[in-house]
PDB file of N, CA, C and O in Angstrom:
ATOM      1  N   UNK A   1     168.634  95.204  61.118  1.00  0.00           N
ATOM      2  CA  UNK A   1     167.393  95.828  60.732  1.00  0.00           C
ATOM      3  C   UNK A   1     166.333  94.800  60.334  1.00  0.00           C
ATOM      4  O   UNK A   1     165.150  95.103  60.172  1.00  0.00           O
ATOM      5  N   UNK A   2     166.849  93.504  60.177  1.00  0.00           N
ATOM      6  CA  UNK A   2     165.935  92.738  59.278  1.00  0.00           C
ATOM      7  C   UNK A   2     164.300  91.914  60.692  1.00  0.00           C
ATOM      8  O   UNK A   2     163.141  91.563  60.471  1.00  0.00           O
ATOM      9  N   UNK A   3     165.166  91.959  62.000  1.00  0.00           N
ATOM     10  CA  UNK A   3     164.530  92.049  62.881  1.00  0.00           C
ATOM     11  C   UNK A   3     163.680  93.068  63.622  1.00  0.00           C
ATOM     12  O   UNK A   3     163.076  92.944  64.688  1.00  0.00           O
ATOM     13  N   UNK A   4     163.762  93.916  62.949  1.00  0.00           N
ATOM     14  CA  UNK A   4     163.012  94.783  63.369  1.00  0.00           C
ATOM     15  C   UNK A   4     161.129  94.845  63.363  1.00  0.00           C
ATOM     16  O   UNK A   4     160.919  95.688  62.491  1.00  0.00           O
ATOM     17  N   UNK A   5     160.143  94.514  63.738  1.00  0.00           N
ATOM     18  CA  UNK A   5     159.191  94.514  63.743  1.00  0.00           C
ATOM     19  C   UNK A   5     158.529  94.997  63.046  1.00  0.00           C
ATOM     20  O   UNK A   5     158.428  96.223  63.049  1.00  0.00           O
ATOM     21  N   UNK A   6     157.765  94.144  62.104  1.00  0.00           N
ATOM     22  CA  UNK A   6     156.933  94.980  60.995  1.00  0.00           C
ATOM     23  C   UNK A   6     155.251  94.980  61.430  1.00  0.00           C
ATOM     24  O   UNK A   6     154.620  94.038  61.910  1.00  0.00           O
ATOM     25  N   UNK A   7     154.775  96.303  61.110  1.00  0.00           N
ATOM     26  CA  UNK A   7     153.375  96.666  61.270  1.00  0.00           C
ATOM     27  C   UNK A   7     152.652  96.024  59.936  1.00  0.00           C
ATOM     28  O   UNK A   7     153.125  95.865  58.810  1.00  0.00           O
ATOM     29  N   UNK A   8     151.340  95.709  60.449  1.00  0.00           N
ATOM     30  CA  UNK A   8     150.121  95.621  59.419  1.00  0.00           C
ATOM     31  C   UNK A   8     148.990  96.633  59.871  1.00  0.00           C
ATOM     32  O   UNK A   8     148.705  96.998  61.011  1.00  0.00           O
ATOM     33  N   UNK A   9     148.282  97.074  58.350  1.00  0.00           N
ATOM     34  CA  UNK A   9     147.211  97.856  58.714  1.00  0.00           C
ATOM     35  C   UNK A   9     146.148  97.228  58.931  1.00  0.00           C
ATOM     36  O   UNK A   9     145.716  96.312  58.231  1.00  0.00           O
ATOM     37  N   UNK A  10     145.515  97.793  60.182  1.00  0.00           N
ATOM     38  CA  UNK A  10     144.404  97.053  60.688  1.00  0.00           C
ATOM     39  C   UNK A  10     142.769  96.830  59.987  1.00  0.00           C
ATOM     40  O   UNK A  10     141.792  96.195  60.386  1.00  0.00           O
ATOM     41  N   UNK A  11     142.981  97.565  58.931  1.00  0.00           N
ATOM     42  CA  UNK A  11     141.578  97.572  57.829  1.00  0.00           C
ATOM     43  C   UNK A  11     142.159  96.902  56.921  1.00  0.00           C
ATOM     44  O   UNK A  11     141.304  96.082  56.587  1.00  0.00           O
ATOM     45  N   UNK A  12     143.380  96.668  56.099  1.00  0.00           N
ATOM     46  CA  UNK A  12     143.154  95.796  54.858  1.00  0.00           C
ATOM     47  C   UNK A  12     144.505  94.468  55.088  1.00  0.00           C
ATOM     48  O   UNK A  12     144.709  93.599  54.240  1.00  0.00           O
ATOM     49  N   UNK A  13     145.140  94.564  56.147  1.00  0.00           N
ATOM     50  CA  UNK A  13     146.009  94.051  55.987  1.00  0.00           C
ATOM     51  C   UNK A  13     147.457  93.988  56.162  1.00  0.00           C
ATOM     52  O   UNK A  13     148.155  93.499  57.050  1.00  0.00           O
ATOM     53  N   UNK A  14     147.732  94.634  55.040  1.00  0.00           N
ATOM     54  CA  UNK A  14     148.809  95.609  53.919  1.00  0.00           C
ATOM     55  C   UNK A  14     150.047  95.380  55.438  1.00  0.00           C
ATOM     56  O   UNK A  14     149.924  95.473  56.660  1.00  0.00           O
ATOM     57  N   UNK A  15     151.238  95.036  54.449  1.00  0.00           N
ATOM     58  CA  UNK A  15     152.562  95.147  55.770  1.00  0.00           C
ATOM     59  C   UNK A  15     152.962  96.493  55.440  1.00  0.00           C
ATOM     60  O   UNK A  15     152.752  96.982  54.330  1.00  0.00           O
ATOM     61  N   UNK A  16     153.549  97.115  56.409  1.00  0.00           N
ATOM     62  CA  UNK A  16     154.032  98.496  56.529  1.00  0.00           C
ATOM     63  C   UNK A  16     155.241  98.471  57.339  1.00  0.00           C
ATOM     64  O   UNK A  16     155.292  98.204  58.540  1.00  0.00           O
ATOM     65  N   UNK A  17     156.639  98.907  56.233  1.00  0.00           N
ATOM     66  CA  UNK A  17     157.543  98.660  56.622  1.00  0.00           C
ATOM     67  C   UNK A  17     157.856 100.211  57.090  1.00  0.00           C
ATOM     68  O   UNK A  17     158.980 100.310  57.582  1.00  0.00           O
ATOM     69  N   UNK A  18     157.248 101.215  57.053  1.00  0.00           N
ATOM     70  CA  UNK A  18     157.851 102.245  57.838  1.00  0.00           C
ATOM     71  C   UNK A  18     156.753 103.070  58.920  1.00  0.00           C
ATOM     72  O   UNK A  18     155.611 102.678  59.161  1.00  0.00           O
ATOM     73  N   UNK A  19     157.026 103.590  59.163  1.00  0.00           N
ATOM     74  CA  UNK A  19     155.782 104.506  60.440  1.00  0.00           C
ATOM     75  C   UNK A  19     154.710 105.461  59.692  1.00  0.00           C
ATOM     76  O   UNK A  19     154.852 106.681  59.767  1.00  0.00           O
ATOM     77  N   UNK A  20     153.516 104.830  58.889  1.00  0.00           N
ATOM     78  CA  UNK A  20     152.995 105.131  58.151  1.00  0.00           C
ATOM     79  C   UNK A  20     151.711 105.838  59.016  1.00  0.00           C
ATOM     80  O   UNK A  20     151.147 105.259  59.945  1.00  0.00           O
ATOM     81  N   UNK A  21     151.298 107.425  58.457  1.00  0.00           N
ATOM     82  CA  UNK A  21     150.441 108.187  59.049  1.00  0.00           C
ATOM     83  C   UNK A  21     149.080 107.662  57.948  1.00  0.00           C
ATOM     84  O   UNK A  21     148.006 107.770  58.540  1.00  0.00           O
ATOM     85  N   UNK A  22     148.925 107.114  56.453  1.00  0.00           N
ATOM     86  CA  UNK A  22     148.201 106.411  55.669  1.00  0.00           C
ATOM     87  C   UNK A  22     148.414 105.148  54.940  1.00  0.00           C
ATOM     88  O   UNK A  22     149.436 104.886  54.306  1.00  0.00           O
ATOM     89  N   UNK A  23     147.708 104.620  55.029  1.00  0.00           N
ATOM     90  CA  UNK A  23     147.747 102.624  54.642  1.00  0.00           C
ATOM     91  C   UNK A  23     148.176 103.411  53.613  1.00  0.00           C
ATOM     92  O   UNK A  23     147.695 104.543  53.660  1.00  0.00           O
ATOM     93  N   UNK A  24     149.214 103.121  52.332  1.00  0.00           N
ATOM     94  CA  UNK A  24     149.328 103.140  51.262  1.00  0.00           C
ATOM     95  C   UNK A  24     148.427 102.006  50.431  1.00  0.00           C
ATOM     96  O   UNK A  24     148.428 101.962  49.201  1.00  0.00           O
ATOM     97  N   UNK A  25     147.883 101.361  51.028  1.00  0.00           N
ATOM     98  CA  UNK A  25     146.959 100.393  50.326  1.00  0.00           C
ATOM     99  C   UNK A  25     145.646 100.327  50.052  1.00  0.00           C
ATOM    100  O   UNK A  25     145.013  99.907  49.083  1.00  0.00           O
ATOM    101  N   UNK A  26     145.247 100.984  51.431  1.00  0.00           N
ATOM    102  CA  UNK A  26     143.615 101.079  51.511  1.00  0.00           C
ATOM    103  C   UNK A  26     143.318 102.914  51.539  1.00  0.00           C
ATOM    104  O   UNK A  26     142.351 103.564  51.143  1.00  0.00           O
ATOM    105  N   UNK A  27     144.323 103.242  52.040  1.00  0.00           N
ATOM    106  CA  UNK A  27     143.911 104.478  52.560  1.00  0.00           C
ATOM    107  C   UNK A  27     143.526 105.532  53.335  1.00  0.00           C
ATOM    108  O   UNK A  27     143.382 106.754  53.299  1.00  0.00           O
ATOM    109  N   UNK A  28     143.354 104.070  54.435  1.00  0.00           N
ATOM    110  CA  UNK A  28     142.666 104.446  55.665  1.00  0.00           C
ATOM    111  C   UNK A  28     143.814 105.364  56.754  1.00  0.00           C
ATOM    112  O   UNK A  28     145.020 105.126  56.684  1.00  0.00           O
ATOM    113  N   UNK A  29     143.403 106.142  57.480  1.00  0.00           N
ATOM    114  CA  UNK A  29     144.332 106.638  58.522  1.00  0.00           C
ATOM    115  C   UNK A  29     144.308 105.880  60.102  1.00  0.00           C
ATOM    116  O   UNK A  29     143.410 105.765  60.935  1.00  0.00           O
ATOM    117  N   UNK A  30     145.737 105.433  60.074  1.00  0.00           N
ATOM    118  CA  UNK A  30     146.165 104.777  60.907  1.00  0.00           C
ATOM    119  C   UNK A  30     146.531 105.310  61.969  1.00  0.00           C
ATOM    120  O   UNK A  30     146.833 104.371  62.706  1.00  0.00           O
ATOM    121  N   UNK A  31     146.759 106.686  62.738  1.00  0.00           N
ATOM    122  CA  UNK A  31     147.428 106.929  63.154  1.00  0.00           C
ATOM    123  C   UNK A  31     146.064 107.869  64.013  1.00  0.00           C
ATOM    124  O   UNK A  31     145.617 108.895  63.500  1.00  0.00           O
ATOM    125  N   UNK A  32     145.531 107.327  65.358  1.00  0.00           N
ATOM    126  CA  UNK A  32     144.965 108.118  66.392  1.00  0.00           C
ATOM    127  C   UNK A  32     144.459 109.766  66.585  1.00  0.00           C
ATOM    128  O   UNK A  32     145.109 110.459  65.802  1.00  0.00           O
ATOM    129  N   UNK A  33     143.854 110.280  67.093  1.00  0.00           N
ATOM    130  CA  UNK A  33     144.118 111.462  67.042  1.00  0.00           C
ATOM    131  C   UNK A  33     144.591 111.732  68.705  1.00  0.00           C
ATOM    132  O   UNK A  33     145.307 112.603  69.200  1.00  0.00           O
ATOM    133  N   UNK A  34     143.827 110.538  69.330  1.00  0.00           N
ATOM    134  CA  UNK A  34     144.503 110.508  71.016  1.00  0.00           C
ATOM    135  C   UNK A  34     145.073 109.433  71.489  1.00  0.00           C
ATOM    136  O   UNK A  34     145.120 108.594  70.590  1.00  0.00           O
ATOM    137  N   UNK A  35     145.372 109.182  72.125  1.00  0.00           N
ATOM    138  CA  UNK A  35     146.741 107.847  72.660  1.00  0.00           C
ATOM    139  C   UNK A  35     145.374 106.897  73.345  1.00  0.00           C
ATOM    140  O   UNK A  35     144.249 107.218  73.729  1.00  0.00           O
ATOM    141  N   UNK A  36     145.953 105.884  73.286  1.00  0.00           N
ATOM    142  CA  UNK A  36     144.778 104.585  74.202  1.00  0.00           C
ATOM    143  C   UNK A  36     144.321 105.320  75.528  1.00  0.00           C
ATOM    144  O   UNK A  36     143.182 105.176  75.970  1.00  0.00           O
ATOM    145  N   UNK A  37     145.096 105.965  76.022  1.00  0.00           N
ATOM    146  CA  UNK A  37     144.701 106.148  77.863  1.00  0.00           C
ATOM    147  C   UNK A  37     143.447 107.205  77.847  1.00  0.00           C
ATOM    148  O   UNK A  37     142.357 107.140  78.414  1.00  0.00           O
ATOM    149  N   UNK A  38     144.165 108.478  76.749  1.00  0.00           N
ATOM    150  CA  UNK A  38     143.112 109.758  76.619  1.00  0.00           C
ATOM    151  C   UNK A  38     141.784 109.188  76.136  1.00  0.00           C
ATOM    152  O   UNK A  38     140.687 109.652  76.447  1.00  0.00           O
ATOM    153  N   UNK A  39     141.993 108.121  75.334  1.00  0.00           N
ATOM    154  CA  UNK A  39     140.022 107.286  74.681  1.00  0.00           C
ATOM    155  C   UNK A  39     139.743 107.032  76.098  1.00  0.00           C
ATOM    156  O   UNK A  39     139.061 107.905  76.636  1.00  0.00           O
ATOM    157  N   UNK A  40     140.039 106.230  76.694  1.00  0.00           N
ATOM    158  CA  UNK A  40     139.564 105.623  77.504  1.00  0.00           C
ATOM    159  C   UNK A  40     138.972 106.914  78.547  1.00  0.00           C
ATOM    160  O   UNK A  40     137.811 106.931  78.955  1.00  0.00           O
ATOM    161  N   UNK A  41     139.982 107.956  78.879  1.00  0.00           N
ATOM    162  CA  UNK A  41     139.570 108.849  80.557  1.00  0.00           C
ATOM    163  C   UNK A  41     138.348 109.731  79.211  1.00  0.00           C
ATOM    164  O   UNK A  41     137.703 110.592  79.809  1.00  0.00           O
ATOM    165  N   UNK A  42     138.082 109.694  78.159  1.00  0.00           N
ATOM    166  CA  UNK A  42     136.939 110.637  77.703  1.00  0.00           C
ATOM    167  C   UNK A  42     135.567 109.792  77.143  1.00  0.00           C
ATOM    168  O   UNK A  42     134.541 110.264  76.653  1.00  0.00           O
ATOM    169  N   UNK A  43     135.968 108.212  77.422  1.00  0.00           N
ATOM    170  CA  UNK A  43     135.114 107.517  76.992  1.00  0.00           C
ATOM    171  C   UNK A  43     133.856 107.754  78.106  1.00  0.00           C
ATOM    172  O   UNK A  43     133.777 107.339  79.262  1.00  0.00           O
ATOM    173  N   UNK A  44     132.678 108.774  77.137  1.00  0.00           N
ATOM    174  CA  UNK A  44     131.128 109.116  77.579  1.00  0.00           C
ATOM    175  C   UNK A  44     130.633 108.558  78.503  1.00  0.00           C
ATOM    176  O   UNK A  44     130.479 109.014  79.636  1.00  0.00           O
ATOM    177  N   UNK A  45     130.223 107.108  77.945  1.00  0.00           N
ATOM    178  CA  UNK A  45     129.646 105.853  78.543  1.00  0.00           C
ATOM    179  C   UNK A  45     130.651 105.715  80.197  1.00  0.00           C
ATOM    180  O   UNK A  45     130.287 106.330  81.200  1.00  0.00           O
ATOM    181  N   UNK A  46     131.504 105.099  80.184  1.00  0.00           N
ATOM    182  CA  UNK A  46     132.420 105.416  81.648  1.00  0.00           C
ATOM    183  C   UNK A  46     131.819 106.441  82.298  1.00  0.00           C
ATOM    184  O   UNK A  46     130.907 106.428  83.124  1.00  0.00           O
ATOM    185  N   UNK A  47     132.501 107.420  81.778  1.00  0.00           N
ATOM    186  CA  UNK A  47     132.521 108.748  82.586  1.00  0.00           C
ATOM    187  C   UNK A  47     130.287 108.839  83.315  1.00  0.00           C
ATOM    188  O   UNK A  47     129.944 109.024  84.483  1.00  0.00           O
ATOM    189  N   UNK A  48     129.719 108.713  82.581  1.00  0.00           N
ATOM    190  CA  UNK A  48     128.353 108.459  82.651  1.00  0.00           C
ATOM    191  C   UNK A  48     128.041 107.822  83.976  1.00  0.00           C
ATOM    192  O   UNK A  48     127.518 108.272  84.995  1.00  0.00           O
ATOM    193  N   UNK A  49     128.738 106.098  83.513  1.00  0.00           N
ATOM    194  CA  UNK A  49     128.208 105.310  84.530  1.00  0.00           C
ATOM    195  C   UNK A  49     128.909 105.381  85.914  1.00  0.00           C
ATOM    196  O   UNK A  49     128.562 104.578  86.780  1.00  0.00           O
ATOM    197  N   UNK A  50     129.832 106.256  86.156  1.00  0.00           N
ATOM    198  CA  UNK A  50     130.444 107.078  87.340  1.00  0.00           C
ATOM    199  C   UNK A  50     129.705 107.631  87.652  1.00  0.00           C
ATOM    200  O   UNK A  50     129.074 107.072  88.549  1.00  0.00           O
ATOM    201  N   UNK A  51     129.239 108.867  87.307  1.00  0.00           N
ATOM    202  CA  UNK A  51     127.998 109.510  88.007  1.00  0.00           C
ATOM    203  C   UNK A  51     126.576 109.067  87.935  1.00  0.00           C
ATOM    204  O   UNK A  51     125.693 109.885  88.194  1.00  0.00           O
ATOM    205  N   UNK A  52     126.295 107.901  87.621  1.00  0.00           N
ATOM    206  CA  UNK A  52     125.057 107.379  87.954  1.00  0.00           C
ATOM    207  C   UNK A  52     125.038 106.591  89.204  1.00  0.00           C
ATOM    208  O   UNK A  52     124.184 106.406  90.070  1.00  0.00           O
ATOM    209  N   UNK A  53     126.124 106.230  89.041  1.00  0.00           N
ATOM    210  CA  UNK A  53     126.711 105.112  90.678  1.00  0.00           C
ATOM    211  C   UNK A  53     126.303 105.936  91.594  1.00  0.00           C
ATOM    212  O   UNK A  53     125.357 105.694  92.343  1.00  0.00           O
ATOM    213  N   UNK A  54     127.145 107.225  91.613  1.00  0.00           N
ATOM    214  CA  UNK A  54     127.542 108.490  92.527  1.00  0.00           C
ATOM    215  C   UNK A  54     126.008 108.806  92.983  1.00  0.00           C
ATOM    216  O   UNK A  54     125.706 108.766  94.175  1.00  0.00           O
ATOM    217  N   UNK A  55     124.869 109.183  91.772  1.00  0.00           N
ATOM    218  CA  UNK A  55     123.847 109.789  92.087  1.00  0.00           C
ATOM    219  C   UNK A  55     122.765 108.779  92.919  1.00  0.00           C
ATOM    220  O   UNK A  55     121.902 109.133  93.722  1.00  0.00           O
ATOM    221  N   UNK A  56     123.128 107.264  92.415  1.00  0.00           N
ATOM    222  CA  UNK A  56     122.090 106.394  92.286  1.00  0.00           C
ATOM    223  C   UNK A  56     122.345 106.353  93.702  1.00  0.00           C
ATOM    224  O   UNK A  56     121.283 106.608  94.271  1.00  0.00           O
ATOM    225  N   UNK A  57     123.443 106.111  94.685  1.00  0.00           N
ATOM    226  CA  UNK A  57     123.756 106.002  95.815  1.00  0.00           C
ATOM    227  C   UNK A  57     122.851 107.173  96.835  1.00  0.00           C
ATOM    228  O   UNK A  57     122.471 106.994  97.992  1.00  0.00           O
ATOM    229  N   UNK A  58     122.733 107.955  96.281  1.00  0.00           N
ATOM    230  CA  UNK A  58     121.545 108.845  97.501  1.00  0.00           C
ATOM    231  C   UNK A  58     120.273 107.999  96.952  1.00  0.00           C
ATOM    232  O   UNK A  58     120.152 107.159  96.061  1.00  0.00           O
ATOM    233  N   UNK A  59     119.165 108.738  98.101  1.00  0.00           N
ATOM    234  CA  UNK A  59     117.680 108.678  97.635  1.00  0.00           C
ATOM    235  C   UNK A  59     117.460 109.160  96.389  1.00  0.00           C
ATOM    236  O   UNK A  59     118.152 109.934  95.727  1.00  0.00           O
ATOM    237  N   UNK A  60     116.101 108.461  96.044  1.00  0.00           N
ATOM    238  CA  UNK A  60     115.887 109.193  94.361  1.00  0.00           C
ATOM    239  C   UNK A  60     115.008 110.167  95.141  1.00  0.00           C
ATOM    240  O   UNK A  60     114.617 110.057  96.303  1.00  0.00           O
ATOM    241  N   UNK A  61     114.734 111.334  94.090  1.00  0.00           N
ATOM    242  CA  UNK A  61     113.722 111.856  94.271  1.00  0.00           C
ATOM    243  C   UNK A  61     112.516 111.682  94.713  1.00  0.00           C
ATOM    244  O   UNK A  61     111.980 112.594  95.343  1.00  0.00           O
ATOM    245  N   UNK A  62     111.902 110.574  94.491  1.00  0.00           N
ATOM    246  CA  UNK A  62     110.597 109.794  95.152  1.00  0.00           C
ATOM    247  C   UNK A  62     110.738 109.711  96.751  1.00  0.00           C
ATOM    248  O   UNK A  62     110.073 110.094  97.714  1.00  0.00           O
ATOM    249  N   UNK A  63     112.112 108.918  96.516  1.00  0.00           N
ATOM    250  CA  UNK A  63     112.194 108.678  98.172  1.00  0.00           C
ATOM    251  C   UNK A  63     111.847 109.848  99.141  1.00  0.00           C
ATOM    252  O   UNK A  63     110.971 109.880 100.005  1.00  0.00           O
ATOM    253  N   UNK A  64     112.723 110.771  98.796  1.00  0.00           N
ATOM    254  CA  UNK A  64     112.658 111.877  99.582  1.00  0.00           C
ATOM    255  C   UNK A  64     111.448 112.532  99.296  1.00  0.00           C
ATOM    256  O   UNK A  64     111.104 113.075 100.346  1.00  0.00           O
ATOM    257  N   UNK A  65     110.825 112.705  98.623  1.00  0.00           N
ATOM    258  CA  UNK A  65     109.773 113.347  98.940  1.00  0.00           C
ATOM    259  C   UNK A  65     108.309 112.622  99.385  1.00  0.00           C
ATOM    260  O   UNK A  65     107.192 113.075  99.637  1.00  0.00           O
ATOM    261  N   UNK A  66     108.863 111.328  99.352  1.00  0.00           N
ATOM    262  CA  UNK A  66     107.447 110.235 100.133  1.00  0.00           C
ATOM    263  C   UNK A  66     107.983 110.229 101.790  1.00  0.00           C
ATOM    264  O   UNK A  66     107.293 109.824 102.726  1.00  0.00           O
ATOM    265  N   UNK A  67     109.185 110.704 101.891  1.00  0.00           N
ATOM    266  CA  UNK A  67     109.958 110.364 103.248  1.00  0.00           C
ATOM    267  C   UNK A  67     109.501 111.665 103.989  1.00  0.00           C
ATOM    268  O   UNK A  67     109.287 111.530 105.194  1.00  0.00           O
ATOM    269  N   UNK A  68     109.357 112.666 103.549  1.00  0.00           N
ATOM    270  CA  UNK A  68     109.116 114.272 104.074  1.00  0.00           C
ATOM    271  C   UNK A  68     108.371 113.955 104.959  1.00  0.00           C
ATOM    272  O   UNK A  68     108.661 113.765 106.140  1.00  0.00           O
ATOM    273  N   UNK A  69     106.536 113.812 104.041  1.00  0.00           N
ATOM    274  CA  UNK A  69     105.741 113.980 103.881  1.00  0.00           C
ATOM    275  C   UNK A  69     105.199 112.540 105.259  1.00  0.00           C
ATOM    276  O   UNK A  69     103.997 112.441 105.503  1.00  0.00           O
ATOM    277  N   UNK A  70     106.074 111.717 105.895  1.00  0.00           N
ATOM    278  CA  UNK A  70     105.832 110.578 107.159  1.00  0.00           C
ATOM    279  C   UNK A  70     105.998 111.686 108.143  1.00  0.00           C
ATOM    280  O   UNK A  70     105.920 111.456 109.350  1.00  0.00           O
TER     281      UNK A  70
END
């Protein structure tokens, strides 16, 4: 057991020898409300600059309507 891997909390420090849902030290909550992968597939900004790619890739609006109008 003595090898077993010990956690620190990432706001004060503090070692945490068991699977702690609150720093007993600082207080802070350690424990996610979504896993790394789910932040990432709901992260705004991403998801955003996907459909700006998507949109930016047609004509803008200008284009097409200066393009009609030849």
């Amino acid at each position: 057991m003595e090898n077993e891997p010990k956690a620190f909390c990432p706001y004060c420090g503090f070692k945490l020898d068991k699977d702690y849902e609150i720093c007993p030290n600082c207080g802070k909550r350690l424990k996610s409300e979504t896993s790394g992968m789910n932040r990432l597939m709901m992260n705004p900004y991403a998801e955003g600059m996907k459909r700006y790619k998507k949109e930016s890739s047609k004509p803008s609006w200008w284009e097409r309507l200066f393009k009609s109008k030849k």
